[in-house]
N, C-alpha and C positions, 0 to 999 in steps of 0.2 A: 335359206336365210330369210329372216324378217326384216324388213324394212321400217325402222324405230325412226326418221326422220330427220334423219343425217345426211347433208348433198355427198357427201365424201362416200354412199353408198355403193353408187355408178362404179368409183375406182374402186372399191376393194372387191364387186366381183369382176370386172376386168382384168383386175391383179390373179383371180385365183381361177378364170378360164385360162389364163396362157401357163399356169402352176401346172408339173407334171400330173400331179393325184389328182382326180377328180375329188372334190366337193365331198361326197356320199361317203367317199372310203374313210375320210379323213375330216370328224368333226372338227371345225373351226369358231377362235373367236377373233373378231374382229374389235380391235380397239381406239374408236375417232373422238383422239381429243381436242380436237378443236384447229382453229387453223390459226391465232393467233398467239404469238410465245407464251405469253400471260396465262393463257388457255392452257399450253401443252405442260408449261413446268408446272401449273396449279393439277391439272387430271391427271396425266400421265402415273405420277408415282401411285397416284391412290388408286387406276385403273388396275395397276399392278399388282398393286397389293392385294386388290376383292380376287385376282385369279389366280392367285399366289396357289394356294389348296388346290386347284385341280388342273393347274398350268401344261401339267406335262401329258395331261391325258385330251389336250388339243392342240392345232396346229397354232399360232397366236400371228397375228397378222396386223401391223400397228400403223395404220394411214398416216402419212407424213405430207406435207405440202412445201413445195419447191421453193418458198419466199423464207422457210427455217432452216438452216444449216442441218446435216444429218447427224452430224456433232452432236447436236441437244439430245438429241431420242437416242443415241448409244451412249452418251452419258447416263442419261434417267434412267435407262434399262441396266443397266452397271450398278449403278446404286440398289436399282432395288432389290439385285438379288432373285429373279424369277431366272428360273433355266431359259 
């Protein structure tokens, strides 16, 4: 992974050492959108949409933060239509 300047970095590779597959076997993208709602309902869908085309040929891994219900992000993901 690259490190684009995102603090929510630290936990997505924490999320993906304690993941069965290593890393290597199983290209990943990681999607941080933001940590305020405003944030997550404006990126989220459009996040989705740029990986819509090749979605299923990566693991997809979407940073969420404990102050937003998990409701919102399985909504936006429902909507979009991404496997």
């Amino acid at each position: 992974m690259t490190y684009v300047g995102n603090p929510t970095y630290e936990e997505v590779v924490a999320y993906l050492d304690r993941e069965e597959s290593p890393v290597e076997e199983c290209p990943t993208i990681a999607l941080l959108s933001g940590s305020r709602r405003s944030e997550v309902e404006m990126n989220l869908p459009i996040m989705l949409e740029s990986i819509a085309p090749v979605a299923e040929r990566f693991r997809r891994v979407i940073a969420g933060v404990e102050s937003l219900p998990e409701a919102l992000y399985r909504e936006i993901i429902a909507r979009s239509g991404v496997p």
